[in-house]
C-alpha positions, 0 to 999 in steps of 0.5 A: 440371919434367917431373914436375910438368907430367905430374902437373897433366896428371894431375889435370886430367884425373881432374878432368875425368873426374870432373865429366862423370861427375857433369854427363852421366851421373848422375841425381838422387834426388828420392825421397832429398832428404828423406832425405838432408836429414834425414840430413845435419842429424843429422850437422851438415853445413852445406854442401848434398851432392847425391845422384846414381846413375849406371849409370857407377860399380861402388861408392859414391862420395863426389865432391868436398869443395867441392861434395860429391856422393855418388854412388851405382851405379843397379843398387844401388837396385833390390838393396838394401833401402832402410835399407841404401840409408840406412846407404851414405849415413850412411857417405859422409855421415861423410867429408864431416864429417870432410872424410876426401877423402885416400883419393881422393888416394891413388887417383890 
């Protein structure tokens, strides 16, 4: 019982780590709305994914499966050209169609 206990604990806080980051720390992307728009009917996506940056992260992230948010590292904006900007996206905007969330579990 103790097990399951200090893994709910667990999850909770990941959780919770999770939605401040996304809440506080990120800033959204108007310039890449469109784009990400576009992107995400060419991948037949129905439900809406936000795209933030955040000073916070070192890597491309994908948050979330629910409410998806792809999370992007603000200093990758300034040193990457913007179709490699769009490739990231395509790829985070891939495990949101195949509802690929597993790896996160694992991580945790």
């Amino acid at each position: 019982m103790c097990g399951v206990v200090g893994i709910a604990l667990r999850s909770l806080w990941h959780w919770r780590r999770l939605a401040r980051l996304v809440g506080h720390a990120a800033i959204p992307l108007p310039q890449w709305e469109e784009k990400l728009a576009q992107m995400s009917r060419r991948f037949g996506l129905r439900r809406p994914v936000r795209l933030l940056a955040s000073a916070k992260v070192a890597t491309p992230m994908l948050i979330g499966w629910i409410k998806p948010v792809i999370l992007l590292p603000l200093s990758m904006l300034s040193g990457f050209s913007a179709h490699q900007i769009e490739l990231i996206i395509a790829h985070e905007l891939g495990h949101v169609r195949r509802w690929i969330i597993w790896p996160t579990w694992c991580k945790w």
